[in-house]
C-alpha positions in Angstrom: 0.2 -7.8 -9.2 -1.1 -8.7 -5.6 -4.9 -9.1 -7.2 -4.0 -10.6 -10.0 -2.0 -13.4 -7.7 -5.4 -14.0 -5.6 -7.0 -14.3 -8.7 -4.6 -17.2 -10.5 -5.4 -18.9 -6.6 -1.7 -18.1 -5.6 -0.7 -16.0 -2.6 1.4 -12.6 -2.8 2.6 -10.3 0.0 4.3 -7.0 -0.4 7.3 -6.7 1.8 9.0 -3.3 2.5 13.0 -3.6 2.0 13.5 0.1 2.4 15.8 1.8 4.0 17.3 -1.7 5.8 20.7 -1.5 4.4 21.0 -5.3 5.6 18.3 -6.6 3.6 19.0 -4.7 1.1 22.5 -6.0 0.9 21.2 -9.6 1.0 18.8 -9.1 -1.5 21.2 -7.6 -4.0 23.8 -10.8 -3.2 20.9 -13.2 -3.8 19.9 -11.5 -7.1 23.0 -10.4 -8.6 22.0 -6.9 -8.6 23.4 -4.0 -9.7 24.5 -1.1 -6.8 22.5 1.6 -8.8 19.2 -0.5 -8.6 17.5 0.8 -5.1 15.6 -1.9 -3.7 12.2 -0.9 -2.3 10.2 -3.5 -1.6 10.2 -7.6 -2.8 7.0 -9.6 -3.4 6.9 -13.4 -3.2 4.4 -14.9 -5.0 3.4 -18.9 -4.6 0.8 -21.6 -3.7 0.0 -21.0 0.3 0.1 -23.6 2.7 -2.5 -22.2 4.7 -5.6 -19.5 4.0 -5.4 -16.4 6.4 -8.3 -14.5 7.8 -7.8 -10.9 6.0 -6.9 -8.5 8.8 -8.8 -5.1 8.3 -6.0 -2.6 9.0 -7.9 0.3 7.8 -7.7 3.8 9.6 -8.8 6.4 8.4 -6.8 9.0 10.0 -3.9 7.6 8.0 -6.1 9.0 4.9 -5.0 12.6 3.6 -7.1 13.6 0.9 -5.5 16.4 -1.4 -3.5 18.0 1.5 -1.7 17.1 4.2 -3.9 18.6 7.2 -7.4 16.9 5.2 -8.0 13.5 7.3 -11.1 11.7 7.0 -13.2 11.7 10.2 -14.7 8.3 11.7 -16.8 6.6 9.3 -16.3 8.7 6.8 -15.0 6.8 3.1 -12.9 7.6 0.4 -15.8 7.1 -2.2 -18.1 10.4 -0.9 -15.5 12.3 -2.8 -15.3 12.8 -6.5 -11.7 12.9 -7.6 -13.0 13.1 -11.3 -14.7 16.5 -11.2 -12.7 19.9 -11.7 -13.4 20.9 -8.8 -9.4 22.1 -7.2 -10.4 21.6 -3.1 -12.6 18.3 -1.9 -15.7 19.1 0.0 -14.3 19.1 3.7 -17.6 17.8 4.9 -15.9 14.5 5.5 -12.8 15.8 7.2 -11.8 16.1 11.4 -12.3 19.7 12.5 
């Protein structure tokens, strides 16, 4: 949904609702939602105002690849590994020690 936005020329943000039971509360009010529809996130969509610099947020300790413990070192990318292939652990050649 967020590409496809940039694409049409229109701006999109996802915005995290979860777990603020305040927000959540408003946003059921505003949208007459049912109490068995959890809320998790919102995303507005519309023409921007202004054009922001894209902020690279990127870390890649926050990366675990197949297990929790398998974080990809400095530099290292999510592409070296082949998700496709039948093999059951990724090389660790790309993981902290």
């Amino acid at each position: 949904m967020l590409i496809e936005a940039k694409h049409l020329g229109l701006g999109a943000v996802w915005c995290g609702i979860y777990p603020d039971e305040e927000k959540i509360c408003r946003l059921r009010k505003m949208y007459g939602l049912p109490e068995e529809v959890e809320v998790l996130a919102v995303v507005p969509i519309g023409y921007p105002a202004i054009e922001r610099q894209v902020r690279d947020r990127y870390k890649p300790e926050r990366v675990h690849i197949g297990r929790w413990e398998n974080v990809l070192s400095d530099g290292a990318t999510v592409a070296c590994h082949d998700f496709g292939s039948k093999q059951t652990v990724p090389c660790t050649d790309c993981f902290k020690k």
